[in-house]
C-alpha positions in Angstrom: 21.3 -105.0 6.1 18.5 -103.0 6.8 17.2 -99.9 5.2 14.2 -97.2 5.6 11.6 -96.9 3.2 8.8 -94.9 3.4 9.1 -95.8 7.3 9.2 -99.5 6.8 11.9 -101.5 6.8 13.2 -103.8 4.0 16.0 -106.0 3.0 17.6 -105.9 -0.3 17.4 -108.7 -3.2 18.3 -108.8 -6.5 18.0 -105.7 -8.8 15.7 -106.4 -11.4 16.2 -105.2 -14.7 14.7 -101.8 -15.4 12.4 -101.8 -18.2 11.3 -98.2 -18.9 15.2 -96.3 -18.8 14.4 -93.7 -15.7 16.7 -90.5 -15.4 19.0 -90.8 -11.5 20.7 -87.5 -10.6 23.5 -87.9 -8.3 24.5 -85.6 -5.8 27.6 -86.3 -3.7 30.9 -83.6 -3.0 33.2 -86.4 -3.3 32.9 -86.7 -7.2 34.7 -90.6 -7.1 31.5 -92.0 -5.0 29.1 -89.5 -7.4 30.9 -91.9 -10.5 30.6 -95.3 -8.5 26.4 -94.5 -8.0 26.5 -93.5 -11.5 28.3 -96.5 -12.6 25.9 -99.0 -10.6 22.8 -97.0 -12.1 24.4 -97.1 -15.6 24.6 -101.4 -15.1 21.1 -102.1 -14.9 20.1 -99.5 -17.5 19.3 -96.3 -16.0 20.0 -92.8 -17.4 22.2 -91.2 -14.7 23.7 -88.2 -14.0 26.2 -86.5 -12.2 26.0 -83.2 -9.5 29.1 -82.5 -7.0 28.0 -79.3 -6.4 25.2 -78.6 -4.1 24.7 -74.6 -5.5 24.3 -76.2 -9.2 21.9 -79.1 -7.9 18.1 -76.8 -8.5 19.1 -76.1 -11.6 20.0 -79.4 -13.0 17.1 -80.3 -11.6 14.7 -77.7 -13.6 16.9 -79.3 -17.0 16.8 -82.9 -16.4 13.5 -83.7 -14.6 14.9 -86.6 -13.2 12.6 -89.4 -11.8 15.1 -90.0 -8.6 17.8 -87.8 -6.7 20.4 -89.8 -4.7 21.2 -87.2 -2.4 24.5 -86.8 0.0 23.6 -85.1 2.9 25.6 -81.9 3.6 27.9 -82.3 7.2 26.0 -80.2 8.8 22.1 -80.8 9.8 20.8 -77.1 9.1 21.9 -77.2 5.9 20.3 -80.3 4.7 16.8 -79.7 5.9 17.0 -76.2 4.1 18.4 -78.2 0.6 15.5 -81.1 1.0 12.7 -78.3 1.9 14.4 -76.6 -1.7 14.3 -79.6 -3.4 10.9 -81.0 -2.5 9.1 -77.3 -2.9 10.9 -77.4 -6.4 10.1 -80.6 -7.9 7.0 -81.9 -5.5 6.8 -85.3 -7.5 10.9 -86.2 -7.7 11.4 -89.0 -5.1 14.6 -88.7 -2.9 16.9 -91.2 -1.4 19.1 -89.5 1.2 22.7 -91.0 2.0 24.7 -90.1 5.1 26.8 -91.4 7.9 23.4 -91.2 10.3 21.6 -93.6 10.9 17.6 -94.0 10.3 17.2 -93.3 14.0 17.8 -90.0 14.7 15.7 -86.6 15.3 17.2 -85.8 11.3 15.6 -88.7 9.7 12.7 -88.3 10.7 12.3 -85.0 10.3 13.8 -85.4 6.5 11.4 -88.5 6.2 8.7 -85.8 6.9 9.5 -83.6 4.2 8.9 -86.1 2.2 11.7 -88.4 1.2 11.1 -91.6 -0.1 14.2 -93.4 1.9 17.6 -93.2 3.2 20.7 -95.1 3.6 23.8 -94.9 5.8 26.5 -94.7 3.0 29.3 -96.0 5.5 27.3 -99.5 5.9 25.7 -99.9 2.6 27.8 -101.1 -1.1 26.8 -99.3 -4.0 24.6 -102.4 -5.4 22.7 -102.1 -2.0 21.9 -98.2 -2.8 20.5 -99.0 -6.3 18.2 -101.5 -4.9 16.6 -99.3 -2.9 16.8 -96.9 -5.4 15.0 -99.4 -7.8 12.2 -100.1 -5.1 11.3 -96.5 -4.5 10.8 -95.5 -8.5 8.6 -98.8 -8.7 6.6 -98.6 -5.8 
């Protein structure tokens, strides 16, 4: 399984344990896959926490500072380029990991990639263990 990262490609390991306890905030509508991320995170010792609503999502971000946002794409395209240019003109130093059911190929990626993410996954093809190893790779690189 294959993954984009900062327009490279990598293959997941083994998550190493983190040593410095980083804040995850999890964005995802469907508040049963928000819980599984922050589950994961929660397993190898990382202060997570939870957003299933995208209007609430700038100002958990102003409370929390978090060091990573695991971000669900909204459905339709429009809408997520307008949340990510939000987000990113917001918080300029908070890295992003995207999740969707596109893959890294398309004119959206890229563009998103552009603004300034730091990776994405297709959520469809990807376990939740897979998602915070990415996760893990883009807060230490």
């Amino acid at each position: 399984m294959e993954y984009i990262f900062r327009e490279k490609l990598i293959r997941p390991g083994l998550v190493v344990q983190n040593v410095y306890p980083k804040v995850v905030l999890v964005t995802d509508p469907d508040e049963t896959m928000a819980r599984i991320y922050a589950r994961h995170f929660d397993l190898v010792e990382y202060i997570t926490q939870i957003c299933t609503q995208y209007k609430e999502l700038l100002k958990k971000l102003t409370e929390l500072e978090p060091h990573l946002l695991l971000f669900t794409l909204p459905a339709e395209q429009k809408h997520s380029i307008e949340m990510v240019k939000k987000i990113t003109r917001n918080s300029p130093t908070l890295k992003i990991v995207t999740l969707s059911e596109q893959s890294g190929e398309d004119a959206l990626m890229k563009e998103l990639l552009q603004l300034g993410i730091s990776g994405h996954i297709n959520k469809a093809l990807t376990r939740p263990r897979d998602v915070i190893q990415l996760a893990h790779n883009v807060l230490n690189y």
